[in-house]
C-alpha positions as CSV (number, residue, x, y, z in Angstrom):
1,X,0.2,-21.4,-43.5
2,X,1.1,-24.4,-41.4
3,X,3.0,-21.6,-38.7
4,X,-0.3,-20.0,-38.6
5,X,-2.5,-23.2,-37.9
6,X,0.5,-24.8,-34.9
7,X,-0.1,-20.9,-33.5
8,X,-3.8,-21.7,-33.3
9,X,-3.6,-25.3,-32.4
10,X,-1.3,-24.3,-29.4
11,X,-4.3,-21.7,-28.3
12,X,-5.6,-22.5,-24.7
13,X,-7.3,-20.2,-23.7
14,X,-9.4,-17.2,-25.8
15,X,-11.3,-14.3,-24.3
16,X,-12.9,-11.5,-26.8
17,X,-14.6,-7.8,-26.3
18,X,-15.0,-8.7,-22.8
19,X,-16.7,-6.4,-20.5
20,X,-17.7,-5.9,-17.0
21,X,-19.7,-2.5,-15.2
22,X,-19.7,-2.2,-11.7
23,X,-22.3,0.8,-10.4
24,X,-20.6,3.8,-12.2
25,X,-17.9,1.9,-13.0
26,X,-16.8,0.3,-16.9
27,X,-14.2,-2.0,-15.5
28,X,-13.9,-4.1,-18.4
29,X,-14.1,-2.4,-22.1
30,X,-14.3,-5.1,-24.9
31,X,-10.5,-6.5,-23.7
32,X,-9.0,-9.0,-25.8
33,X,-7.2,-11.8,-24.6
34,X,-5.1,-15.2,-26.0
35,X,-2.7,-17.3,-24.1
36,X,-1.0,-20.5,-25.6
37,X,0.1,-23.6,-23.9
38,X,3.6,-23.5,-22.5
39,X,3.4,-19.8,-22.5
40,X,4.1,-17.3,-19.9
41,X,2.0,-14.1,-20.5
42,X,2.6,-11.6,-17.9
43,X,-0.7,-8.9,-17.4
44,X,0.0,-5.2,-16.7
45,X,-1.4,-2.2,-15.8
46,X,-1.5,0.4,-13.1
47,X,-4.0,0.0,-10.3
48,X,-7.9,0.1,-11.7
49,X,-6.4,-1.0,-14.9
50,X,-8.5,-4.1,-14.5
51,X,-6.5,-6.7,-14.3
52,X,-7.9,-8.1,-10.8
53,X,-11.3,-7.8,-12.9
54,X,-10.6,-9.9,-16.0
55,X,-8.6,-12.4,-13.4
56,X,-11.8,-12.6,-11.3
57,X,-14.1,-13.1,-14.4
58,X,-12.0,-16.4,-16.0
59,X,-11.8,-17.4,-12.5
60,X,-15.5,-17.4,-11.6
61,X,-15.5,-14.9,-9.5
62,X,-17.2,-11.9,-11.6
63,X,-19.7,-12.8,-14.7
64,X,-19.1,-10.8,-17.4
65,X,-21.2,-8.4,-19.4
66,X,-23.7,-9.6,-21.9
67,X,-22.9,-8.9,-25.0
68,X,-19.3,-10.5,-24.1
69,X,-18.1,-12.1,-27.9
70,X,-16.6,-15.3,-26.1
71,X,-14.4,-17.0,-23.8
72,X,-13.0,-20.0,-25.1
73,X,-11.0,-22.8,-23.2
74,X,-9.4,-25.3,-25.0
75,X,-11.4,-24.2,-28.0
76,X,-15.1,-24.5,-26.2
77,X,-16.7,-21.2,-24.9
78,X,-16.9,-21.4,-21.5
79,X,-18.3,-18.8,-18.6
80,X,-17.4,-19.9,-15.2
81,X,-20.8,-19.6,-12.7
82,X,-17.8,-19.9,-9.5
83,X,-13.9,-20.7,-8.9
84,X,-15.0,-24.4,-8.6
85,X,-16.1,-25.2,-12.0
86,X,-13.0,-23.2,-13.1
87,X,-10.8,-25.7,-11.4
88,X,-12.9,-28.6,-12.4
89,X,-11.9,-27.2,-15.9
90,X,-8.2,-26.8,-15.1
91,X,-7.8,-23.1,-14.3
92,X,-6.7,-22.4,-11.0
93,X,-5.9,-18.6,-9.2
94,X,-3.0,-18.2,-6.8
95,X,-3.8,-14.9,-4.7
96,X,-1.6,-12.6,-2.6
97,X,-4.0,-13.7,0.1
98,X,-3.7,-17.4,-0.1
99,X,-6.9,-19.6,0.1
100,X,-5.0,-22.5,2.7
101,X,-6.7,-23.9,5.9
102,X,-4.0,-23.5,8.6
103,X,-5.4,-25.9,10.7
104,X,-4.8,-28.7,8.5
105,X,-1.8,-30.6,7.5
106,X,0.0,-29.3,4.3
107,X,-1.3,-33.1,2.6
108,X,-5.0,-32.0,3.7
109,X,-4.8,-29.0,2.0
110,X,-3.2,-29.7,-1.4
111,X,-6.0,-33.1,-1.9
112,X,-8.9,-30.9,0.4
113,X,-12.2,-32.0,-1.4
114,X,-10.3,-34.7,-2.8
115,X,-8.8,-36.9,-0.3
116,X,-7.5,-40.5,-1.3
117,X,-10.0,-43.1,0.5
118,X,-9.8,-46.6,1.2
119,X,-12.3,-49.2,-0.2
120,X,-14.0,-48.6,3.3
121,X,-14.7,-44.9,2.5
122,X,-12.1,-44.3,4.6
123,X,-9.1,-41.2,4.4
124,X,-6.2,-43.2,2.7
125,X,-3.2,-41.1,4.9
126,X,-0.8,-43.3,3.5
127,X,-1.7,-42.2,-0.4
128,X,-2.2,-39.3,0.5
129,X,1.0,-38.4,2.7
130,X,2.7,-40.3,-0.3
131,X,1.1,-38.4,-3.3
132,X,1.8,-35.1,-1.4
133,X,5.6,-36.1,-1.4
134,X,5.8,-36.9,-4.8
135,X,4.1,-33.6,-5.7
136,X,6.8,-31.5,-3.2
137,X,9.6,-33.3,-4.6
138,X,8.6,-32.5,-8.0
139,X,8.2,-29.2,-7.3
140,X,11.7,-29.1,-5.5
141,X,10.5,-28.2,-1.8
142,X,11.5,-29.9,1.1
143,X,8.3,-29.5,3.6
144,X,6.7,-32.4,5.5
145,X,3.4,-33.1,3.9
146,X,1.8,-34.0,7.8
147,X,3.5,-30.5,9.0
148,X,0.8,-27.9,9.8
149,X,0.2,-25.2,7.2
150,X,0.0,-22.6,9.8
151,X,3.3,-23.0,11.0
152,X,4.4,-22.5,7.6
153,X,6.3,-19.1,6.1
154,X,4.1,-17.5,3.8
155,X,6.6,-18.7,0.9
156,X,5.9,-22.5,1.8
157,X,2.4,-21.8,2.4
158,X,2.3,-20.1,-1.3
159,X,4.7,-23.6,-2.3
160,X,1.7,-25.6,-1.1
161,X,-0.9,-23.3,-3.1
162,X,1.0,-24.5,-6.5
163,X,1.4,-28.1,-5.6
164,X,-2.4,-28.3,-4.8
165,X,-2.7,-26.6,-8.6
166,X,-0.2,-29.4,-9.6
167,X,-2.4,-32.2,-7.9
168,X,-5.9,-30.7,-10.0
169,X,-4.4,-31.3,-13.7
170,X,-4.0,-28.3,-14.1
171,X,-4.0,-26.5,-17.7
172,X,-3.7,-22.8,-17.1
173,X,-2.3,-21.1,-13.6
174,X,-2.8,-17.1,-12.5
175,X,-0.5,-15.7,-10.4
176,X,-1.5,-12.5,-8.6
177,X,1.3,-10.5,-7.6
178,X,2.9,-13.6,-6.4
179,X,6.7,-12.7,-5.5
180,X,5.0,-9.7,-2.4
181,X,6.2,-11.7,0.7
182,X,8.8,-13.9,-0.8
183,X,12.6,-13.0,0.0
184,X,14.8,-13.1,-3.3
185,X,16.1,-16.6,-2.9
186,X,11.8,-18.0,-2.8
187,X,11.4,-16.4,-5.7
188,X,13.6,-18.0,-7.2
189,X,12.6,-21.3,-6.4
190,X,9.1,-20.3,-7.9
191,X,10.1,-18.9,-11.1
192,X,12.3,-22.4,-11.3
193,X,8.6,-23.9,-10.6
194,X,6.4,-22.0,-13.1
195,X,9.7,-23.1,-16.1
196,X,8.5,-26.4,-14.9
197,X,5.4,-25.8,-15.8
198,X,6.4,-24.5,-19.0
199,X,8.2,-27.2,-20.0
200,X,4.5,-29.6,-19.2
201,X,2.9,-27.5,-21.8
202,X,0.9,-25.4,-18.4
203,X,-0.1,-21.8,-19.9
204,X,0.6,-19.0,-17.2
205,X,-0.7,-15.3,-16.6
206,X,0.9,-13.6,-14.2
207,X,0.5,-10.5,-12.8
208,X,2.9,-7.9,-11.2
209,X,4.3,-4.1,-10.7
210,X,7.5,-5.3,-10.8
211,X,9.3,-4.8,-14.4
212,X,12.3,-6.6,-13.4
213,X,10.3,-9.8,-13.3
214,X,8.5,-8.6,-16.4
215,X,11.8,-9.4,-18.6
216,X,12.9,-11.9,-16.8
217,X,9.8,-14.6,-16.6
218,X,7.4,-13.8,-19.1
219,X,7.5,-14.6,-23.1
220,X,4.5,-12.1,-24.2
221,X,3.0,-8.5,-22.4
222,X,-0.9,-7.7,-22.8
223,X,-1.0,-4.4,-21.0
224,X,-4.5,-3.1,-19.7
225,X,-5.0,0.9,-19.3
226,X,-8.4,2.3,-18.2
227,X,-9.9,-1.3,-18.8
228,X,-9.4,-1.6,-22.2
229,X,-6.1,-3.3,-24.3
230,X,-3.5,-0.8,-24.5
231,X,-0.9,-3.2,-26.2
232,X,0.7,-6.6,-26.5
233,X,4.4,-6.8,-26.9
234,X,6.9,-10.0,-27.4
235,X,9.1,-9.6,-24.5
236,X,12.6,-10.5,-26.1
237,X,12.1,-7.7,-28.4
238,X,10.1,-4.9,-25.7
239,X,11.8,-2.4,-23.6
240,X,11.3,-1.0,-20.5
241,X,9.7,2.2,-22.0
242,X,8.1,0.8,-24.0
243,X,6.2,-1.3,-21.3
244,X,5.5,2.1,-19.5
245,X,4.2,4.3,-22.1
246,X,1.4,1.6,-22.8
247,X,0.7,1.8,-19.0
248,X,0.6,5.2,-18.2
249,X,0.1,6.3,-21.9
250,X,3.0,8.8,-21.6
251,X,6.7,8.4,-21.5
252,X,8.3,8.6,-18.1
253,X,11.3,10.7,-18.2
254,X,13.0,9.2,-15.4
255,X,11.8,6.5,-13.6
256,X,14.4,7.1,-10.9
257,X,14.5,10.6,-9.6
258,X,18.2,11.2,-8.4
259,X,18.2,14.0,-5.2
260,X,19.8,17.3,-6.4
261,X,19.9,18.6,-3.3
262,X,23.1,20.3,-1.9
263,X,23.7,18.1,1.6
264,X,24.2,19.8,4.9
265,X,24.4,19.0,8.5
266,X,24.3,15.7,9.9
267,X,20.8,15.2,11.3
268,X,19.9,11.8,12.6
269,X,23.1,9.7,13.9
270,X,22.9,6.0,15.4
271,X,25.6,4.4,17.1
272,X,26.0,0.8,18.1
273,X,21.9,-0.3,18.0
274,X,21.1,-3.3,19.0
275,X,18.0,-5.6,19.4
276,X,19.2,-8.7,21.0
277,X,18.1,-11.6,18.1
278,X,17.2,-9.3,15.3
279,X,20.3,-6.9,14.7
280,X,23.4,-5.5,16.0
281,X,25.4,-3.1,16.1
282,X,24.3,-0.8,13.7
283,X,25.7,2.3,13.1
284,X,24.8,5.2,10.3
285,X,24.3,8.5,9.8
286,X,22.0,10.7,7.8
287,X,22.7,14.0,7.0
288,X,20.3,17.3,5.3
289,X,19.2,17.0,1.9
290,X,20.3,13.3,1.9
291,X,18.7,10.0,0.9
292,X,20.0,6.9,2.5
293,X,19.0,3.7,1.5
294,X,18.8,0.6,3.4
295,X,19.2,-2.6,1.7
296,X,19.1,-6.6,2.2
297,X,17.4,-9.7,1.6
298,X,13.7,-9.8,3.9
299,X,15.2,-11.2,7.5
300,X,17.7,-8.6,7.4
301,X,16.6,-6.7,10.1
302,X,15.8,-3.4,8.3
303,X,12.7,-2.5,8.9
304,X,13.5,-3.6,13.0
305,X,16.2,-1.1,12.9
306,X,13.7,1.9,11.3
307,X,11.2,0.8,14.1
308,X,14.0,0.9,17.0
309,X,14.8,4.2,15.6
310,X,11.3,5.8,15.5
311,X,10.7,3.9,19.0
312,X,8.6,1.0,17.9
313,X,10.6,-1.1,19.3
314,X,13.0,-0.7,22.5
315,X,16.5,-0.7,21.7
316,X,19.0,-3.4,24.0
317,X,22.2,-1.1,23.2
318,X,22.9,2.1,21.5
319,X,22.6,5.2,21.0
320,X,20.5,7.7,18.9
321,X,21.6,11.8,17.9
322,X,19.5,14.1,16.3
323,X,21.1,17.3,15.4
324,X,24.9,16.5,17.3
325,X,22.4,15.9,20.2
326,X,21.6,12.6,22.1
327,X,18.0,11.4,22.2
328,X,16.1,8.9,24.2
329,X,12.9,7.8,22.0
330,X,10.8,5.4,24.5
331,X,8.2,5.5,21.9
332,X,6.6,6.5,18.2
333,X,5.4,9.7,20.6
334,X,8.8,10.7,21.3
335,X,9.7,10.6,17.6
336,X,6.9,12.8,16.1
337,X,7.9,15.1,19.4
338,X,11.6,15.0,17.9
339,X,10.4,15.9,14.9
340,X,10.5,12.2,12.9
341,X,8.5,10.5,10.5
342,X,7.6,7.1,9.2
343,X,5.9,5.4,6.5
344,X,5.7,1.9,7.0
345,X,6.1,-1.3,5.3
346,X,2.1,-2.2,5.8
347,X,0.5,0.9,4.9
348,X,-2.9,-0.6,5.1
349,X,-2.5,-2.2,9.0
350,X,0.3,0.3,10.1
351,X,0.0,3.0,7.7
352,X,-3.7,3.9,7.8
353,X,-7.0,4.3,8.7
354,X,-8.8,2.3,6.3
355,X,-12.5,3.1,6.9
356,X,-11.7,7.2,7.4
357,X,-11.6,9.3,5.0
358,X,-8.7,11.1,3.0
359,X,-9.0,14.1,5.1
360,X,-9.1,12.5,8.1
361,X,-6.1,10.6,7.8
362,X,-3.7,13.0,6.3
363,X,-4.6,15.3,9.3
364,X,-4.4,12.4,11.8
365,X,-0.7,12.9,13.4
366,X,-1.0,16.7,13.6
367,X,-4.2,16.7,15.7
368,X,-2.7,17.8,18.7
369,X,-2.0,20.6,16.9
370,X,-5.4,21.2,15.3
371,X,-8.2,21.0,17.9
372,X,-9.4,23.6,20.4
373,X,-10.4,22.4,23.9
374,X,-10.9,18.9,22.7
375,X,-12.7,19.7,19.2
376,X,-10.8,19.3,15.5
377,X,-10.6,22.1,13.6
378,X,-12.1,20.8,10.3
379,X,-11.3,23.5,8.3
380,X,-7.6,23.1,9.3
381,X,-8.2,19.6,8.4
382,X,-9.7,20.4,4.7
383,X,-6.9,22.8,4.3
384,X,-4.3,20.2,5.0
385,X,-5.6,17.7,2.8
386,X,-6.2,20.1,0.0
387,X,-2.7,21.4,0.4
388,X,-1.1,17.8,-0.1
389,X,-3.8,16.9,-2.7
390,X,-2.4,19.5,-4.9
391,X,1.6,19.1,-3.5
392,X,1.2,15.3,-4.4
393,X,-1.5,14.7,-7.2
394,X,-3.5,12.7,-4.7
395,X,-6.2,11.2,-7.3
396,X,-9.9,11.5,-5.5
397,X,-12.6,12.5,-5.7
398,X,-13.7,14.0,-2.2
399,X,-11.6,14.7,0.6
400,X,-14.2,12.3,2.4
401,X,-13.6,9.5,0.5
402,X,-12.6,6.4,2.7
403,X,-9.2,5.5,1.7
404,X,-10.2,1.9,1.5
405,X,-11.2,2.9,-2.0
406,X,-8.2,4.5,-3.2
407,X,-5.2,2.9,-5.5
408,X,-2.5,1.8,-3.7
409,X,-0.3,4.7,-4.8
410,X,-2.8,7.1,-3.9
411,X,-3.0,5.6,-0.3
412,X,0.9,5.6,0.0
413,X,0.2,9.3,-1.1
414,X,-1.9,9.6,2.0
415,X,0.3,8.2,4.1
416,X,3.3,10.6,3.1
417,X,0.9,13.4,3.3
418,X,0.2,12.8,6.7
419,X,4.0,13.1,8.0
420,X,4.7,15.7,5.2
421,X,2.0,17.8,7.5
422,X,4.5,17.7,10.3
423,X,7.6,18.7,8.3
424,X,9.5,16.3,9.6
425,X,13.3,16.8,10.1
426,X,13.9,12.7,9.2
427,X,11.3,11.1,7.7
428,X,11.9,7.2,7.1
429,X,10.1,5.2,4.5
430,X,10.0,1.3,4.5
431,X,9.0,-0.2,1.1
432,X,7.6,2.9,-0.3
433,X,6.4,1.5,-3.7
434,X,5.3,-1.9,-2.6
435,X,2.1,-3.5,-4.3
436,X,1.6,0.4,-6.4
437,X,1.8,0.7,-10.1
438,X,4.6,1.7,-12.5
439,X,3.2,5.5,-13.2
440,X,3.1,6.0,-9.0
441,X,6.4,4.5,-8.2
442,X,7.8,7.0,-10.9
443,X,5.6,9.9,-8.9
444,X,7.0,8.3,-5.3
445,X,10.6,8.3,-6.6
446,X,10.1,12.2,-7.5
447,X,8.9,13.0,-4.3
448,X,11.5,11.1,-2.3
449,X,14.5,13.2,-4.0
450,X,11.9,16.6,-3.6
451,X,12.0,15.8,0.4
452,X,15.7,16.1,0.5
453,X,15.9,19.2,-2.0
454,X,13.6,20.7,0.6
455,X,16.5,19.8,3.4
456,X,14.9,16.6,5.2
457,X,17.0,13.7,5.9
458,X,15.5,10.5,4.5
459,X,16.0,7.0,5.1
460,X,14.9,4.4,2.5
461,X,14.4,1.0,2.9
462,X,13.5,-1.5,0.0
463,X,14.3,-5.2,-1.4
464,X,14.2,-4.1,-4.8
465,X,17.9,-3.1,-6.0
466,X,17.4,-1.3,-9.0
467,X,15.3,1.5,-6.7
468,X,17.6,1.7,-4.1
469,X,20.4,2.4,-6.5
470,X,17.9,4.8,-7.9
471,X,16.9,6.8,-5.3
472,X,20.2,6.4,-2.8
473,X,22.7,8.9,-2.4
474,X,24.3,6.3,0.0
475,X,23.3,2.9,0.9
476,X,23.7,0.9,3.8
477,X,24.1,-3.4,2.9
478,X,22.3,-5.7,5.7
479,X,22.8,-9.2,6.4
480,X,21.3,-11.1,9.0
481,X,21.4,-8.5,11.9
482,X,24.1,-6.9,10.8
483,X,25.9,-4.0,8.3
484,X,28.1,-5.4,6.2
485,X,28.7,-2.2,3.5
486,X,28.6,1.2,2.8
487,X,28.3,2.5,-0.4
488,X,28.5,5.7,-2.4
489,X,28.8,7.6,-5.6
490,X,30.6,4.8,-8.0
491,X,30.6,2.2,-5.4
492,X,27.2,1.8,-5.9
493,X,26.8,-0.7,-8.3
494,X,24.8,-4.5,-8.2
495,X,28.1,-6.4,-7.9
496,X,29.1,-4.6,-4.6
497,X,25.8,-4.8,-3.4
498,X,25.1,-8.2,-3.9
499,X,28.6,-9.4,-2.5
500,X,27.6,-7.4,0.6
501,X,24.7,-9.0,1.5
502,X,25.8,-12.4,0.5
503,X,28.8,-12.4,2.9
504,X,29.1,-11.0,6.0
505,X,32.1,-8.6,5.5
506,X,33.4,-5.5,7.8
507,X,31.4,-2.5,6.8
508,X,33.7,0.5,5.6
509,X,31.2,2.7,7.3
């Protein structure tokens, strides 16, 4: 009886049978919440799930349906009318897209709307220079507090978005797929930071795709599918599957797809690249039917090298073979013309079109080849997109929907779809399942091992280690500039790869 009262007591925050409808859209069915002080609950779902929903509605952001049962904070019901009243009752939202002026001094930020003043009604810099300090110390940062927030990485600039939480009293923080931009070592430091928090009785909710941080930050699971609760699991005791079934509500097979594919000729071969202050001398081949990955901490210089390659960028020294032959690539033009592909990191500013529409974009690189005396062929177009609709389970409804409202798997669907149209002899792919759910990376981890069945040569490139060892038939280790390992079959394991891009060693390549 008394374990069932200190569970209740230790109750911060309460939401029940809350809903939300957007036009034609239930966002929000009747979702349960509960979240307890010096807790870490970690919120999951695929895209449209509506987890950016329920986050928006105990921010302030959305209102919620009538007929909602209750939100309760702190044991009052509460219904925030904007984000302000939510922090004024110690709830605060840290966003991907951080909310930080970056013309004003990392101190004017974290106290903005609540500067220290002096008994003349005066700014106090002193306090609040001093205050700001105390708060970075705390939190274990070393950044000036009179430095400039635009001059900041965007891992400070998220360090300054948590000590302004810190400076509010804060009783409940939301994290929002925090750990995006931040290379392994940052997020560190912030999951040190939110046990901190912990350990002042602060409740957390944090969302992310990323499973790994899953186990290794949270203490509960509430899992969202098709807006409505699909499960709540004590972590300690959950397993990855388990996690993924109430996702996607059906078991994933294999989450990593290994490439069957028998490998054949070498196809794309560089030599000694360089690009004077990012890397150096980097040298790999790729051959048909393989998957290479590329791996290293962000500041490598792997997604430099896949731009030099695909002529993004203009190489200082090296060389570049396709097929045994050499190859000048002056620019992306020349590497389509050779017959190369590339997905970028940013699919929304590099990778697409945002405002066209599904057919549009997927046709996009092969419209040389698809118009007549200046004018598109649209039913090639249709054709195209319907072809890769079917090919990759593209999920919309129209081929002239705007890709601005798709999932992000679908648009990294798109954005495959649009090289795939080329049939690309290499195609590269730079954080393919970045900021997409756990039921698309499985269907992006398929495709990338069904490219080189079909006889491409593909290059991989991503910061998370349990997909490169997933996906790679080889991988190439990167630190700072330069390649320092190559690894296959049973060398491919987390101790080698971690020693490699922790110490700058000869590559065995």
């Amino acid at each position: 009886m008394s374990d069932t009262k200190t569970a209740s007591e230790d109750l911060i925050l309460e939401v029940k049978k809350v809903s939300k409808t957007f036009p034609g859209v239930r966002a929000l069915d009747n979702v349960d919440l509960t979240l307890r002080r010096g807790e870490v609950l970690c919120l999951v779902g695929e895209n449209g799930a509506g987890k950016s929903t329920l986050t928006k509605i105990l921010s302030g952001i959305h209102r919620p349906n009538p007929g909602t049962e209750y939100i309760r904070l702190d044991g009052k019901n509460v219904e925030f009318r904007n984000s302000h009243e939510a922090k004024e009752h110690g709830l605060v939202t840290i966003y991907q897209e951080l909310s930080l002026v970056p013309g004003l001094t990392v101190a004017e930020n974290i106290f903005l709307g609540n500067l220290p003043r002096t008994k003349r009604g005066l700014i106090d810099w002193n306090a609040l220079n001093t205050r700001t300090a105390e708060i970075l110390e705390e939190l274990g940062v070393e950044i000036d507090p009179e430095d400039l927030v635009g001059n900041l990485s965007i891992s400070r600039q998220q360090m300054v978005e948590i000590a302004r939480a810190l400076s509010q009293g804060t009783k409940i923080i939301i994290f929002d797929e925090p750990t995006s931009s931040l290379t392994e070592a940052e997020k560190d430091i912030l999951f040190e930071n939110i046990r901190r928090f912990k350990a002042k009785g602060v409740a957390i909710i944090y969302i992310t795709h990323k499973m790994d941080e899953v186990f290794e930050i949270s203490d509960r699971v509430t899992v969202l599918r098709d807006g409505k609760n699909s499960g709540e699991l004590i972590t300690k005791q959950a397993k990855l599957d388990d996690i993924i079934q109430l996702m996607i509500g059906r078991v994933v097979d294999e989450y990593f797809h290994k490439n069957q594919a028998e490998k054949g000729d070498e196809v794309l071969r560089i030599e000694g690249l360089t690009k004077n202050g990012l890397f150096e001398d980097v040298s790999f081949s790729i051959r048909s039917g393989e998957v290479v990955g590329l791996y290293g901490l962000v500041g490598a210089g792997r997604s430099e090298v896949a731009e030099t390659v695909f002529g993004v960028r203009q190489a200082d020294a090296g060389n570049v073979y396709l097929h045994g032959r050499p190859v000048k690539i002056n620019s992306s033009k020349d590497a389509v013309r050779l017959g190369m592909g590339f997905v970028p990191e940013d699919r929304k500013q590099q990778g697409l079109v945002l405002q066209m529409t599904c057919r549009d974009n997927t046709s996009i690189a092969k419209l040389p080849w698809i118009n007549t005396f200046g004018m598109v062929d649209r039913t090639q177009e249709r054709a195209i997109f319907e072809d890769y609709r079917g090919k990759l389970s593209i999920s919309t409804p129209s081929a002239l929907q705007r890709v601005v409202k798709l999932s992000g798997g679908n648009q990294q669907k798109i954005v495959i779809a649009k090289w795939m149209s080329l049939n690309p002899g290499v195609l590269i792919l730079d954080e393919p399942t970045r900021g997409i759910d756990v039921g698309s990376k499985a269907e992006i981890h398929k495709l990338i091992a069904q490219l080189a069945e079909s006889g491409m040569a593909v290059l991989v490139i991503s910061s998370e280690m349990p997909e490169i060892m997933g996906v790679s038939d080889r991988i190439i280790a990167m630190r700072e500039g330069r390649v320092t390992g190559t690894f296959a079959d049973d060398e491919i394991t987390e101790e080698n790869l971690i020693n490699a891009i922790a110490h700058v060693e000869t590559a065995n390549a």
